[in-house]
C-alpha positions as CSV (number, residue, x, y, z in Angstrom):
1,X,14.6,-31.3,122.9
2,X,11.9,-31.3,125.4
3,X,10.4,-27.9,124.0
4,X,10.9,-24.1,123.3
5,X,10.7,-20.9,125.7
6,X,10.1,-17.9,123.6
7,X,11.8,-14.7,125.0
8,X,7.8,-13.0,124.5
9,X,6.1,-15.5,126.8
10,X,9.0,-15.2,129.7
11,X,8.6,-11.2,129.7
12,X,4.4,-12.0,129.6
13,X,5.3,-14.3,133.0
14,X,7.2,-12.0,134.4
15,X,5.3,-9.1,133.9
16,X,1.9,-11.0,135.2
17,X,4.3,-11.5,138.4
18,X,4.7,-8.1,138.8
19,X,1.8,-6.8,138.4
20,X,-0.1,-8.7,140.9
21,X,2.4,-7.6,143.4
22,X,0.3,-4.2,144.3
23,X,-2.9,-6.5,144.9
24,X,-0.4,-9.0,147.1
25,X,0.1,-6.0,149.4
26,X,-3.3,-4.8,150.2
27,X,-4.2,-8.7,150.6
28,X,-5.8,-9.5,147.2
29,X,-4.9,-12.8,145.9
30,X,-3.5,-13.9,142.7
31,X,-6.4,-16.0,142.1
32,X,-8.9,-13.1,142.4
33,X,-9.3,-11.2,138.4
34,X,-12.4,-9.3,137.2
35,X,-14.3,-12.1,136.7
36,X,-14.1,-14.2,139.9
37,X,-17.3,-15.2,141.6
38,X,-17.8,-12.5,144.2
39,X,-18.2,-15.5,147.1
40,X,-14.7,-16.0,145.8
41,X,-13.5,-12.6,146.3
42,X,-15.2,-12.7,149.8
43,X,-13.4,-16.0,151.3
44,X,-9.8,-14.3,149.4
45,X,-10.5,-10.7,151.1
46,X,-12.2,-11.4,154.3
47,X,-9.1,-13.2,156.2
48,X,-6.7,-10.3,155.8
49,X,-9.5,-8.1,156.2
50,X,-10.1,-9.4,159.9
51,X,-6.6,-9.4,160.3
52,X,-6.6,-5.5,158.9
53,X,-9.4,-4.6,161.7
54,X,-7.7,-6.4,164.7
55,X,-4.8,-4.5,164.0
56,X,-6.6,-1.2,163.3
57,X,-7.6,-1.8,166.8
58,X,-4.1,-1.8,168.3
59,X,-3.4,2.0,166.7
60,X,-7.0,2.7,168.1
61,X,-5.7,1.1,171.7
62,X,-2.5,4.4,171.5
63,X,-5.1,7.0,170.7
64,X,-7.3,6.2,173.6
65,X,-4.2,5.4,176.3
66,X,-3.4,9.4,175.9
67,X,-7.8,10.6,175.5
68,X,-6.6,12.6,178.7
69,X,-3.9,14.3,176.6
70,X,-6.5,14.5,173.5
71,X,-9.4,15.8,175.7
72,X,-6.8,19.0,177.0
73,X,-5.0,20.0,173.9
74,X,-7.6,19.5,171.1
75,X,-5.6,20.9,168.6
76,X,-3.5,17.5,168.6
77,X,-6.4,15.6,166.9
78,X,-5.7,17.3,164.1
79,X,-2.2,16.3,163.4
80,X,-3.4,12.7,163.8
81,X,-4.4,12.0,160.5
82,X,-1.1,14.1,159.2
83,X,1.1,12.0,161.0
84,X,-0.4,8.3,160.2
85,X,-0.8,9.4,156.2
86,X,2.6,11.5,155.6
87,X,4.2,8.0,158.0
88,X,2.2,5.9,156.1
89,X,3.2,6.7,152.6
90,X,6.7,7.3,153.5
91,X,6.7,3.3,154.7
92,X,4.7,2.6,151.6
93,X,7.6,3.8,149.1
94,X,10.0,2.0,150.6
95,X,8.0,-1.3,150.7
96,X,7.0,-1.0,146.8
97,X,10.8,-0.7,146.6
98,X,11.7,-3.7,148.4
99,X,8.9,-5.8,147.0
100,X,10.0,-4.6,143.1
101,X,14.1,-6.1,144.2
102,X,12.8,-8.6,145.8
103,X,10.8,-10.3,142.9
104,X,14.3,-9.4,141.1
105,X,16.1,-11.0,143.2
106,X,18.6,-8.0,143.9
107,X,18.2,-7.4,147.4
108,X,20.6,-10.1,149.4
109,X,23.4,-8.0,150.4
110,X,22.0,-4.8,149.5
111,X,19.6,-4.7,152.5
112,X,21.6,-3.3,155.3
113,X,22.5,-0.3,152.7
114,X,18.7,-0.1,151.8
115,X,18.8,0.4,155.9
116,X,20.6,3.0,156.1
117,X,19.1,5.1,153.0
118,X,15.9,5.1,154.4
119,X,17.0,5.7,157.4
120,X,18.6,8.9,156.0
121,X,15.6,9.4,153.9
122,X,13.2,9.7,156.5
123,X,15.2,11.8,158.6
124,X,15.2,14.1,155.6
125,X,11.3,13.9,154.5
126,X,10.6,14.0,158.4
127,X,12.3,17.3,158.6
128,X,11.3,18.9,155.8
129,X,7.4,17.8,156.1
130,X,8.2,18.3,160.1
131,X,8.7,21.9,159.9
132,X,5.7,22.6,157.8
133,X,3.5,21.1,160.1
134,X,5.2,23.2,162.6
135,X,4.3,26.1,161.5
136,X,0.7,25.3,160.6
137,X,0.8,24.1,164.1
138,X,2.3,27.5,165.6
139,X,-0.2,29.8,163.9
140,X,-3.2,27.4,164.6
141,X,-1.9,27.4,168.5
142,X,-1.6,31.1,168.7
143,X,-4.8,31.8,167.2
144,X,-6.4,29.6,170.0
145,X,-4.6,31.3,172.6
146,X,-2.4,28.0,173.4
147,X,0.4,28.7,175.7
148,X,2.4,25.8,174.5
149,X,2.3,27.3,170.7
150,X,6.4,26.7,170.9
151,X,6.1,23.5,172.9
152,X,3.6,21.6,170.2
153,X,5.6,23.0,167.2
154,X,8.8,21.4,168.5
155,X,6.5,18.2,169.1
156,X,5.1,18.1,166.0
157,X,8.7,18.1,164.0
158,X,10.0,15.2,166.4
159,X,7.1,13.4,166.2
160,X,6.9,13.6,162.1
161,X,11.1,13.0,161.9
162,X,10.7,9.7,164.2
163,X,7.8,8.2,162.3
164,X,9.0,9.3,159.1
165,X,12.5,7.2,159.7
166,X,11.0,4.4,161.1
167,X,8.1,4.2,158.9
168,X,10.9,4.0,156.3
169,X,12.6,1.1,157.9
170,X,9.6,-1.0,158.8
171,X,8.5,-0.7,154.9
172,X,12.1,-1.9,154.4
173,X,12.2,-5.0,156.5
174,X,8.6,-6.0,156.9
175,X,8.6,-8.3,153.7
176,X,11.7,-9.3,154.3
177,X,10.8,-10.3,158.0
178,X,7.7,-12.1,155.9
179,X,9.7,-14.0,154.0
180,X,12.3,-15.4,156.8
181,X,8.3,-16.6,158.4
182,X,8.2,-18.5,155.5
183,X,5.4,-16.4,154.3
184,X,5.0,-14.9,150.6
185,X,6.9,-11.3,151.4
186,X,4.1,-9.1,149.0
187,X,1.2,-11.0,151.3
188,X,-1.0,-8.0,153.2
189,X,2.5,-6.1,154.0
190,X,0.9,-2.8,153.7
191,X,-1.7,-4.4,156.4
192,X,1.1,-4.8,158.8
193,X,3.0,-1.4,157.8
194,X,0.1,0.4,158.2
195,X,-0.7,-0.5,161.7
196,X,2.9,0.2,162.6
197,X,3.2,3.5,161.3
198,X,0.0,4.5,162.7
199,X,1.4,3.3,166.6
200,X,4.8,4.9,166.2
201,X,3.6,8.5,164.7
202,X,0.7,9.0,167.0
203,X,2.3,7.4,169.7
204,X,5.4,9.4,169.5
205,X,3.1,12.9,169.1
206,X,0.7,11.9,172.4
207,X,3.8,10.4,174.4
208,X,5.8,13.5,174.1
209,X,2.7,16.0,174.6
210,X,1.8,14.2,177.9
211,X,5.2,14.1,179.0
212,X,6.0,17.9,178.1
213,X,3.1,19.3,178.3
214,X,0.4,18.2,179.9
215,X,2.7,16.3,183.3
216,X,5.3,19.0,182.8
């Protein structure tokens, strides 16, 4: 008998495991508690940090390629910040999802049917939220005078559809793509979600305004 493994101190591991999960995501180490030095919490934050603002630079990089677009239908500006957040937190459930089976170790075969419900998820959430924006978009256009009230409306639900689903599916397979890299799947995922939802749903919006709009 080399010792004994209460049930209480197992639960009291696992549960420490879990719990530094959310902190893994945004980048913040296990190592890092209340009390660590704050030079400390500088050398564990600042890395993924850095890596945070280069990639913040790439969704900045889509936003000016279409300023053109921005600069002639204003009114698109303020649908940016819709479509990054309501993309953004769709991706965001379905990584805390992923991460919570993956430290259980009940994804395996179950990934290419957690595909396919966020895919169906975000077509649904896209649609719903789509069409709201829609109409907030339609009355704001009118209001201005905007001849392409019906044009941007129609926009605005495709664009909020598409970034919804694949927002969905990158929150799905971005720890899993981690952890084939050999890297811990909770590390800075959000870091890397973020950034990709931010391309895809402004990106969608701008491309399709410029190409329907503003080239038509």
């Amino acid at each position: 008998l080399l010792g004994t493994i209460r049930g209480s101190h197992v639960y009291d591991a696992h549960s420490l495991e879990l719990s530094a999960q959310s902190g893994l995501m945004v980048g913040v180490s296990k190592e890092e508690g209340l009390d660590s030095p704050t030079l400390k919490c500088v050398k564990l934050r600042g890395p993924w940090l850095l890596v945070n603002l280069i990639t913040a630079f790439l969704a900045g990089a889509v936003v000016g390629l279409y300023q053109d677009t921005i600069d002639q239908i204003v009114l698109l500006a303020m649908f940016l910040p819709i479509l990054a957040g309501q993309s953004g937190n769709t991706g965001a459930q379905a990584l805390a999802v992923l991460i919570r089976e993956m430290t259980l170790g009940n994804v395996g075969p179950k990934m290419v049917k957690q595909l396919a419900k966020e895919t169906i998820l975000g077509l649904v959430h896209g649609l719903i939220t789509g069409v709201i924006c829609a109409i907030v978009m339609y009355v704001l256009a009118v209001q201005q005078n905007n001849p392409h009230a019906i044009a941007l409306s129609l926009i605005i639900i495709t664009a909020m559809t598409v970034s919804c689903i694949v927002s969905g599916l990158m929150g799905a397979y971005v720890p899993v793509f981690l952890k084939k890299c050999g890297a811990d799947p909770a590390a800075a995922s959000s870091i890397f979600l973020t950034t990709g939802t931010d391309v895809v749903s402004m990106g969608v919006m701008l491309f399709l305004a410029t190409k329907f709009i503003v080239n038509a």
